[in-house]
Residue frames as qw, qx, qy, qz and C-alpha x, y, z in Angstrom:
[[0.579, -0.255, 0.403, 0.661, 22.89, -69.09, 150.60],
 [0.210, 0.802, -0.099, -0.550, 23.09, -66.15, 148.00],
 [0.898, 0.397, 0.117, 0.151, 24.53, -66.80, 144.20],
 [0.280, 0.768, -0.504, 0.279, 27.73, -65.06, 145.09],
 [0.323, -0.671, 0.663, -0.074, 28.61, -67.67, 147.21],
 [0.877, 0.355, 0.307, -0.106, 27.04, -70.52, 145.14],
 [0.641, 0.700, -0.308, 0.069, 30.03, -69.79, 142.43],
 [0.093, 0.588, -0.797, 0.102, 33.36, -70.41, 144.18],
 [0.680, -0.094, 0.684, -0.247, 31.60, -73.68, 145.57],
 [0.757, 0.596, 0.137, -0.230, 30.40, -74.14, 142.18],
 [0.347, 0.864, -0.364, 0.000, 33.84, -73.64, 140.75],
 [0.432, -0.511, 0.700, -0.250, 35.66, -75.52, 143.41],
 [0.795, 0.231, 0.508, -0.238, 33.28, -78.56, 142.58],
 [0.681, 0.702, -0.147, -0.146, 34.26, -78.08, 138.87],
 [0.108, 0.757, -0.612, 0.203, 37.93, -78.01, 139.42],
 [0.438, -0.275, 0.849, -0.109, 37.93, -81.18, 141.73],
 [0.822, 0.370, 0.320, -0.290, 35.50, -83.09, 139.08],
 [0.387, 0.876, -0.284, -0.052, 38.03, -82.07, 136.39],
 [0.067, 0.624, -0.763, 0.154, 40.87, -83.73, 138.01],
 [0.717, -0.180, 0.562, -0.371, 39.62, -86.89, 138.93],
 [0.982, 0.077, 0.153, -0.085, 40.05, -88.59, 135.89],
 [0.258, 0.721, -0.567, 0.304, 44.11, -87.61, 135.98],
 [0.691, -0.450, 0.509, -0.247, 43.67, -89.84, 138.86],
 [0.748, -0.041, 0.655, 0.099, 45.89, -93.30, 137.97],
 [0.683, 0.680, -0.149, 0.221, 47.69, -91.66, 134.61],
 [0.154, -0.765, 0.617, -0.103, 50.89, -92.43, 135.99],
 [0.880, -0.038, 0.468, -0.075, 50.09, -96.07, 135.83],
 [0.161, 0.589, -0.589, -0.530, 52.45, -97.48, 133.41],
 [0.840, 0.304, 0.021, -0.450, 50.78, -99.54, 130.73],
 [0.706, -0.084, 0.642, 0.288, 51.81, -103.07, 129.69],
 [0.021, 0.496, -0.592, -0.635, 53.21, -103.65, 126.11],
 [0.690, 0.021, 0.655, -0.307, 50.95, -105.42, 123.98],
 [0.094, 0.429, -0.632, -0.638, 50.92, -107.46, 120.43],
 [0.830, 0.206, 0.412, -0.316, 49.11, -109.99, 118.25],
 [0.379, 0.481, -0.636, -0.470, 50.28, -112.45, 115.69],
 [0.902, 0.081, -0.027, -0.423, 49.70, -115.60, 114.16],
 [0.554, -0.316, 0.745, 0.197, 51.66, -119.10, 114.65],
 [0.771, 0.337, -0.309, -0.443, 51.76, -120.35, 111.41],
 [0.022, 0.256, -0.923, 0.286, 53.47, -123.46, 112.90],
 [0.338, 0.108, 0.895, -0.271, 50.47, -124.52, 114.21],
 [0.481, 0.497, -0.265, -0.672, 48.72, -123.43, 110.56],
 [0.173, -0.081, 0.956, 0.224, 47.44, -127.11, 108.88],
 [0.059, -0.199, -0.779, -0.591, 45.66, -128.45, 106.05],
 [0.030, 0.640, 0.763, -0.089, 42.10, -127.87, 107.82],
 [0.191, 0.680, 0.175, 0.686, 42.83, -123.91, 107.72],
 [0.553, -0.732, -0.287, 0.277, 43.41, -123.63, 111.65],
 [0.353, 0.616, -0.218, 0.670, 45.51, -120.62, 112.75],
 [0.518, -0.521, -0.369, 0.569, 46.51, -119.70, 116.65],
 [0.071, -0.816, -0.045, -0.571, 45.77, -115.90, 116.74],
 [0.537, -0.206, -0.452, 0.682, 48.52, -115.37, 120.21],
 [0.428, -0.887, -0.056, -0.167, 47.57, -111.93, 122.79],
 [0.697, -0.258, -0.279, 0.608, 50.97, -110.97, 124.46],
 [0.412, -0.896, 0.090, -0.139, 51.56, -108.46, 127.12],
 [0.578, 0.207, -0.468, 0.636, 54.67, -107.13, 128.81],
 [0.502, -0.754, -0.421, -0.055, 53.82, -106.37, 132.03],
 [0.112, 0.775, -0.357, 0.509, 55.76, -103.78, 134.22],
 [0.519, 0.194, -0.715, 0.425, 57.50, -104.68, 136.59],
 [0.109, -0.036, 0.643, -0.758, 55.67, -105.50, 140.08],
 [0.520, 0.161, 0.038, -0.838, 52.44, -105.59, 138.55],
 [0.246, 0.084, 0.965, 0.027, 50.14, -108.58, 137.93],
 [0.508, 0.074, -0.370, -0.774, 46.88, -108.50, 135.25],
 [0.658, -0.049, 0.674, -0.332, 44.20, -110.74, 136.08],
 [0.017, 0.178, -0.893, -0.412, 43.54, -113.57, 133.95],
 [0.702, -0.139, -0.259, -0.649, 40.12, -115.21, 132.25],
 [0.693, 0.091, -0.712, 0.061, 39.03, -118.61, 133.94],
 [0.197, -0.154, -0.725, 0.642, 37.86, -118.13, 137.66],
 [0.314, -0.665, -0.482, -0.476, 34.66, -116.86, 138.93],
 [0.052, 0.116, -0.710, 0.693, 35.05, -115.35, 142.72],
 [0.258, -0.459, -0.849, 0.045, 31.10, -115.63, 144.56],
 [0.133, -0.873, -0.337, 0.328, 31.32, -112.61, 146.05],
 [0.223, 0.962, -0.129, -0.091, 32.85, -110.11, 143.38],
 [0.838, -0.131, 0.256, 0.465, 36.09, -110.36, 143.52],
 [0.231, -0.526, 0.435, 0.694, 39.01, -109.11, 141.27],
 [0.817, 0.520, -0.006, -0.252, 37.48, -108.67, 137.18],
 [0.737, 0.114, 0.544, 0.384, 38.77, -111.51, 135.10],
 [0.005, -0.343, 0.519, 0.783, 39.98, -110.29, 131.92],
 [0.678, 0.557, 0.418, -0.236, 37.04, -110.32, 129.12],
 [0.133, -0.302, 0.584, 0.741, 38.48, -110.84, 125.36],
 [0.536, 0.579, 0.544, -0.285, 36.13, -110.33, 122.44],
 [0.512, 0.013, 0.721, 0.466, 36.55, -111.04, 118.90],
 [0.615, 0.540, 0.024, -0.574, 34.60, -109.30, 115.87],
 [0.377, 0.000, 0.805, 0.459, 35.07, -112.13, 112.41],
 [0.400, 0.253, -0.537, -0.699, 33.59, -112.55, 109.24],
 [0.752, -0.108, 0.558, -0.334, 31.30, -115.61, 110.17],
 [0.815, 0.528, -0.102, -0.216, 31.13, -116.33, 106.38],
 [0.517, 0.731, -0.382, 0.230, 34.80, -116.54, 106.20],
 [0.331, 0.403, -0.779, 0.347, 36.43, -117.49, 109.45],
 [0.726, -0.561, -0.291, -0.270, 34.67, -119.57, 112.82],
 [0.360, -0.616, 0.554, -0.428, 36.19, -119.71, 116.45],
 [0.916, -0.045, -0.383, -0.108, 37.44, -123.46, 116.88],
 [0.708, -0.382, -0.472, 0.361, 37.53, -124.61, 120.88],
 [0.530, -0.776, -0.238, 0.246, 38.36, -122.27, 124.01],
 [0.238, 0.744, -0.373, 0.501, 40.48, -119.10, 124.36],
 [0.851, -0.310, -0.271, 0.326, 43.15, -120.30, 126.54],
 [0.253, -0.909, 0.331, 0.028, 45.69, -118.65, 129.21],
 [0.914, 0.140, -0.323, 0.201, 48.97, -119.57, 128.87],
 [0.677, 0.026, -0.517, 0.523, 50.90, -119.55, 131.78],
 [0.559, -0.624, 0.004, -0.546, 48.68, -117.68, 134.47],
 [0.077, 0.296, -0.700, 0.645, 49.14, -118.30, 137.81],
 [0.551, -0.512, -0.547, -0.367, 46.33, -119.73, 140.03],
 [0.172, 0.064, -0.720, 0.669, 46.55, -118.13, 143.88],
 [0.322, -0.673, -0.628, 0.221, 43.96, -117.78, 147.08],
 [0.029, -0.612, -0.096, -0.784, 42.88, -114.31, 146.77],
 [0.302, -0.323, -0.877, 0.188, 42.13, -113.58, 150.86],
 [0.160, 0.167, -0.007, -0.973, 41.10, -110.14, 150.60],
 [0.497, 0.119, -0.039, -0.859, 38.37, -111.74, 148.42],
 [0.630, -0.122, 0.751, -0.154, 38.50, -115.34, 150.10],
 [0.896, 0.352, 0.209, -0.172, 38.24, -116.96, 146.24],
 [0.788, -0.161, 0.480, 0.349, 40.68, -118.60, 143.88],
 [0.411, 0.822, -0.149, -0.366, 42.00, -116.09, 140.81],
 [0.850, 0.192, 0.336, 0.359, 44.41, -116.20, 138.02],
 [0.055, 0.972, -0.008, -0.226, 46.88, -114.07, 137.17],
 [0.828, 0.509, -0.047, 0.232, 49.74, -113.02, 135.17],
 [0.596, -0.747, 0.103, 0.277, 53.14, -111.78, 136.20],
 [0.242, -0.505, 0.528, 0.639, 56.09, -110.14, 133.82],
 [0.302, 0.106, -0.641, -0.698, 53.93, -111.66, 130.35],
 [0.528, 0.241, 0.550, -0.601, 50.63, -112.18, 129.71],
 [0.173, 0.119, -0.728, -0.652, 49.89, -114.52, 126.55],
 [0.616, 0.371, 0.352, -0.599, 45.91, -115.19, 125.62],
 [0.137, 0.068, -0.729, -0.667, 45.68, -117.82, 122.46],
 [0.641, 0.406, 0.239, -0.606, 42.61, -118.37, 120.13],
 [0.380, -0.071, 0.751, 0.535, 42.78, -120.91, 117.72],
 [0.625, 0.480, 0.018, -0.615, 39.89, -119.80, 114.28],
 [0.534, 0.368, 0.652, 0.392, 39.25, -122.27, 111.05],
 [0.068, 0.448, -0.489, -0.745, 40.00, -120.04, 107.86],
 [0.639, 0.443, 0.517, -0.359, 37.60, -120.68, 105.13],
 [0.572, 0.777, 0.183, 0.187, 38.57, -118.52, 102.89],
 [0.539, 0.593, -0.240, 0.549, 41.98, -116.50, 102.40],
 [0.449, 0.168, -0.607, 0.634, 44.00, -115.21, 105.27],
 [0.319, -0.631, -0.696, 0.127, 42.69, -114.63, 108.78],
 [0.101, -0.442, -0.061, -0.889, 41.10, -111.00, 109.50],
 [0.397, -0.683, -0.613, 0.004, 40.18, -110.32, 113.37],
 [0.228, -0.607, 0.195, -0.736, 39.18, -107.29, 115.65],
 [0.650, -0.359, -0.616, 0.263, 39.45, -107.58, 119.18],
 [0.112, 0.797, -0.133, 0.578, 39.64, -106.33, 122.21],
 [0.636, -0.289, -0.712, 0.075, 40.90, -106.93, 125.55],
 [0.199, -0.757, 0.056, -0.620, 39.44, -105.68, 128.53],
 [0.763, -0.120, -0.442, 0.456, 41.48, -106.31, 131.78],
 [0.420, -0.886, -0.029, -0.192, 42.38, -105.04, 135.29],
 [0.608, 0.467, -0.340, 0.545, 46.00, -104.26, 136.07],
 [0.659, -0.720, -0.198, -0.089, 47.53, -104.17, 139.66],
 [0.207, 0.805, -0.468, 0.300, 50.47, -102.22, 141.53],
 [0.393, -0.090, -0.729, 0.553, 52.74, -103.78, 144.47],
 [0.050, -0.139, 0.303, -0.941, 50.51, -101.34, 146.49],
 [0.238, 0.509, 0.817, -0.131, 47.06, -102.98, 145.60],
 [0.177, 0.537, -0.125, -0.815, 46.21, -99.81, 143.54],
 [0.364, 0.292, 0.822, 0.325, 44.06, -101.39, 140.33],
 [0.466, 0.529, 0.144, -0.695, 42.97, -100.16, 137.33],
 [0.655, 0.387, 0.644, -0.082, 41.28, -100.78, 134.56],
 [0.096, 0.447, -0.597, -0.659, 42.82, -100.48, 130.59],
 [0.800, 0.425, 0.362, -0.218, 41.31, -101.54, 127.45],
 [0.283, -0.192, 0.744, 0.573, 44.00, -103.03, 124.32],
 [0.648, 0.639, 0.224, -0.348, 42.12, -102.95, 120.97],
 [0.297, -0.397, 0.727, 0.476, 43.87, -104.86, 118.13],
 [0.897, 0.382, 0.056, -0.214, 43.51, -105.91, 114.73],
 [0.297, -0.298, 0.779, 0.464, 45.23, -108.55, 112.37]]
C-alpha cells in the first residue's frame, strides 16, 4: 500500500474515532440535589446529608447493595471527601426506596431505582456546620437496555 492511499484510510479512521464519543449524548440526564435534614440534626451533632435524583421517565439507575458473581450491572459507588478533624461518617450509606429484582440477563439479584433515586449518609459534626464533597458514580438505563455511565459531583 502506497502513502496516498494510507491518508483517506487514515482520515476515515480519524473521523469515525471522533464521533464515537457523541455516541449516547442524547441520553437525558437525571436531576440531581443534596441537602441536609436538620430534623434529624440532635444534640450529639448528627446530620443526614440526603442524594436525590429525578430520573427520566422509563429509565432505572442501579442502586449500591448487591454484588452479582459474574459481573453483572455496576452498583452505584458514592464517595465522600471530609475534614476528618472536623466531621466523621456515623453507620452505613443507605438506599432509600430501591427496588430489589432477578436480573436474568445476568442470573443475580440487583437494586434499582425508578422515577427518584434518594442515597442518605448520616456524619457527626464536631465542629461548626457540615462541609462535604462527593461524588456519585452510577449506571443509568433506557426501556431499550441501552446503559450508560454518568458521574454527579456535589458539594454542601
Amino acid at each position: 500500500m502506497n502513502s496516498r492511499m494510507l491518508t483517506p484510510i487514515f482520515l476515515i479512521c480519524l473521523i469515525v474515532l471522533r464521533a464515537v464519543p457523541a455516541i449516547g449524548q442524547d441520553t437525558p440526564e437525571p436531576t440531581w440535589g443534596v441537602e441536609t435534614i436538620s430534623s434529624v440534626t440532635d444534640s450529639s451533632g448528627t446530620v443526614e446529608l440526603r442524594i436525590h435524583a429525578e430520573i427520566p421517565e422509563g429509565y432505572h439507575i442501579y442502586s449500591i447493595g448487591y454484588e452479582c458473581p459474574n459481573g453483572g450491572p455496576l452498583a452505584a459507588k458514592i464517595g465522600f471527601t471530609i475534614d476528618s478533624a472536623l466531621v466523621k461518617k456515623s453507620g452505613a450509606l443507605v438506599a432509600f426506596q430501591d427496588v430489589e429484582i432477578y436480573d436474568d440477563i445476568f442470573e443475580c439479584t440487583i437494586r434499582e431505582f425508578h422515577g427518584k433515586a434518594q442515597f442518605r449518609q448520616r456524619f457527626k459534626v464536631k465542629s461548626g456546620k457540615l462541609k462535604v464533597k462527593g461524588t456519585v458514580d452510577y449506571q443509568m438505563c433506557a426501556p431499550s437496555g441501552r446503559c450508560t455511565l454518568h458521574t454527579y459531583t456535589f458539594e454542601i
